[in-house]
C-alpha positions as CSV (number, residue, x, y, z in Angstrom):
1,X,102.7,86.2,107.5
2,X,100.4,85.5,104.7
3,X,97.6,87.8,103.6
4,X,95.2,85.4,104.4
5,X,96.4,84.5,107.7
6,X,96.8,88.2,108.5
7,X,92.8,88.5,107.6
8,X,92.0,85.7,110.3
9,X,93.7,87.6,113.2
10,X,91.5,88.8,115.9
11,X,92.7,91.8,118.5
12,X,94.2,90.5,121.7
13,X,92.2,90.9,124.6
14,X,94.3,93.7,126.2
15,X,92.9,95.9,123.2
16,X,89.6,95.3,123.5
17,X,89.3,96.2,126.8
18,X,91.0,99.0,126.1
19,X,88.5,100.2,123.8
20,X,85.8,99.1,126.3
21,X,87.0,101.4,128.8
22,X,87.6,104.7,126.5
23,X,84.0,104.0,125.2
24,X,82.6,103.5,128.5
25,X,84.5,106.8,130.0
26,X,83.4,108.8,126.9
27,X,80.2,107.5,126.0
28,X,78.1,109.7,123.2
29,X,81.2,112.2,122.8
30,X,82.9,110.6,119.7
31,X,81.7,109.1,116.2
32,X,83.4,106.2,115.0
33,X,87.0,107.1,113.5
34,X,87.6,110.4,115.9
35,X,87.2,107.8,118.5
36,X,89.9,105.8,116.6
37,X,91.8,108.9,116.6
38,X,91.4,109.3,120.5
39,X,92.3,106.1,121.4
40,X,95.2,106.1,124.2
41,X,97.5,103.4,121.9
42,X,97.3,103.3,118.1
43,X,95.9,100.3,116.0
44,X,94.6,99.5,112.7
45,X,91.4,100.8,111.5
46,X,90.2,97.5,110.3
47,X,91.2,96.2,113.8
48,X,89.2,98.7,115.1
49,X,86.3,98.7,113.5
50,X,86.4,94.6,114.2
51,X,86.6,95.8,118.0
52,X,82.8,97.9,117.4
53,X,81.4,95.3,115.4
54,X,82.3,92.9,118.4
55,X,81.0,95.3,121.1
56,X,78.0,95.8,119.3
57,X,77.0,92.8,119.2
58,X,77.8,91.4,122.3
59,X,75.1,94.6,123.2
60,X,77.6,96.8,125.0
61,X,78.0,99.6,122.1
62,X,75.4,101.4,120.2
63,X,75.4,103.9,117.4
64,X,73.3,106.8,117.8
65,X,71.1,108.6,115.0
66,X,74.3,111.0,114.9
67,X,77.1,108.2,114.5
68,X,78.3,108.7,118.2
69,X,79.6,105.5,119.6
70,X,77.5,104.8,122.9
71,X,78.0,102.6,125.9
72,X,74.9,100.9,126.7
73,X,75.9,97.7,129.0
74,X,74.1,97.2,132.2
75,X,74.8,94.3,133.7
76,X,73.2,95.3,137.1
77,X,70.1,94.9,134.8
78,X,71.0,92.2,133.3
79,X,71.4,90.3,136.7
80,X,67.7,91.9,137.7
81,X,66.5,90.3,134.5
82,X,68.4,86.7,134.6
83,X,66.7,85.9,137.6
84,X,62.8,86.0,136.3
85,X,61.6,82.7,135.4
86,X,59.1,84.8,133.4
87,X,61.9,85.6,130.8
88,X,63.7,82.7,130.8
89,X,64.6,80.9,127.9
90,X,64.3,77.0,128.1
């Protein structure tokens, strides 16, 4: 596989989730590469770090002021909020 295909790769689903679930389990305990380091199955650090940037944009991760990776999904509040008319956007 060529470099350049190599760089268009994205992690399988499988590994995302997996990272999902040690984040969500171990919210605020770990900073970015000792949670890399934790991780249950071993991967790449750039596929990592592709993982975070993923999560925190989709609003399920945060960084604290400290550089601990946080869980910060709610999706029973998101259902509260999807409801309101008032906050709809049209």
């Amino acid at each position: 596989m060529s470099a350049a295909a190599q760089a268009t790769r994205s992690p399988q689903l499988d590994t995302i989730r997996m990272v999902e679930d040690f984040v969500r389990e171990h919210s605020g305990e770990y900073k970015r590469k000792a949670l890399w380091k934790a991780l249950p199955r071993g991967m790449m650090y750039q596929t990592f770090r592709q993982i975070i940037e993923y999560l925190q944009e989709s609003a399920k991760v945060g960084i604290d002021a400290e550089g601990k990776v946080c869980w910060v999904h709610n999706p029973a509040l998101y259902r509260e909020y999807i409801g309101r008319d008032d906050l709809r956007i049209a």
